[in-house]
C-alpha positions in Angstrom: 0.0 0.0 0.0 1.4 3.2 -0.6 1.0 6.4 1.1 0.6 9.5 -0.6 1.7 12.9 1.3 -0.9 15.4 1.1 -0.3 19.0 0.1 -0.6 21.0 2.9 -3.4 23.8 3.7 -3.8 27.0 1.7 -1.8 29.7 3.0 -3.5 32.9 4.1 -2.7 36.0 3.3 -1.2 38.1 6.1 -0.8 41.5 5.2 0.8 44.2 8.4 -1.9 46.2 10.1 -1.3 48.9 7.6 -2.8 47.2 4.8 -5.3 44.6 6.9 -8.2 46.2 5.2 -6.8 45.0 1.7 -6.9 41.7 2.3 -10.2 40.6 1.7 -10.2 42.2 -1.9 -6.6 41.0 -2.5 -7.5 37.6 -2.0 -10.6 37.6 -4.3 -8.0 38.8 -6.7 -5.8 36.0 -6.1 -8.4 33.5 -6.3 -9.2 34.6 -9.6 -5.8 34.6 -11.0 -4.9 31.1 -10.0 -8.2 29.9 -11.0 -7.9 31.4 -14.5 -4.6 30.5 -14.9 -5.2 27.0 -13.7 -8.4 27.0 -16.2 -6.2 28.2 -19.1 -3.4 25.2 -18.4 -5.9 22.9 -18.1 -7.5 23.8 -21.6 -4.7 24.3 -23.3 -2.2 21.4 -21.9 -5.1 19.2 -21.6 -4.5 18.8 -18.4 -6.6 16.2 -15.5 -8.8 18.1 -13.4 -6.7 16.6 -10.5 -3.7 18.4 -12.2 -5.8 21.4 -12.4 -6.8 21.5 -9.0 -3.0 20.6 -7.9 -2.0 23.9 -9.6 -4.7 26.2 -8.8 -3.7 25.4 -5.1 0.4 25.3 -6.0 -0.6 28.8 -7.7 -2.1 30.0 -4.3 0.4 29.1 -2.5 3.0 30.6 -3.7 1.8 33.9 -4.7 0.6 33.8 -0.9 4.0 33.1 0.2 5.4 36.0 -2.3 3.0 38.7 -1.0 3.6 38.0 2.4 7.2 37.7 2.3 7.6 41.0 0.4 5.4 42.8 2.6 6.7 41.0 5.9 10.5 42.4 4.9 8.7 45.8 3.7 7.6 46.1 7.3 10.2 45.2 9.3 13.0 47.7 7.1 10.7 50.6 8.0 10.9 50.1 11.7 
């Protein structure tokens, strides 16, 4: 039997106090990207919806990661 290693949760996005009241509407935006671009792959590589689904939460995740890296450094230069 083999065992397969789940991909773990979405990330959040976790933008400083300074811009907590974007985060609703920049996730909505990053939802749509990843699911467009995911949609796109999948149409045009002809790819399995459990390969779409895989990159749609990859895609997520790592634009996640990007935002709140930048903005995690961004904060902690300015104090």
């Amino acid at each position: 039997m083999s065992t397969r290693t789940r991909e773990s949760t979405l990330h959040t996005l976790k933008l400083p106090d300074t811009f907590e009241d974007l985060t609703g509407l920049i996730s909505t935006d990053l939802k749509v990207i990843a699911t467009a671009l995911a949609e796109r792959a999948g149409d045009r590589l002809l790819l399995s919806p459990r390969q779409c689904h895989q990159l749609r939460r990859k895609l997520w995740n790592k634009l996640n990661q990007a935002i709140n890296e930048t903005m995690e450094s961004l904060t902690v230069e300015r104090q």
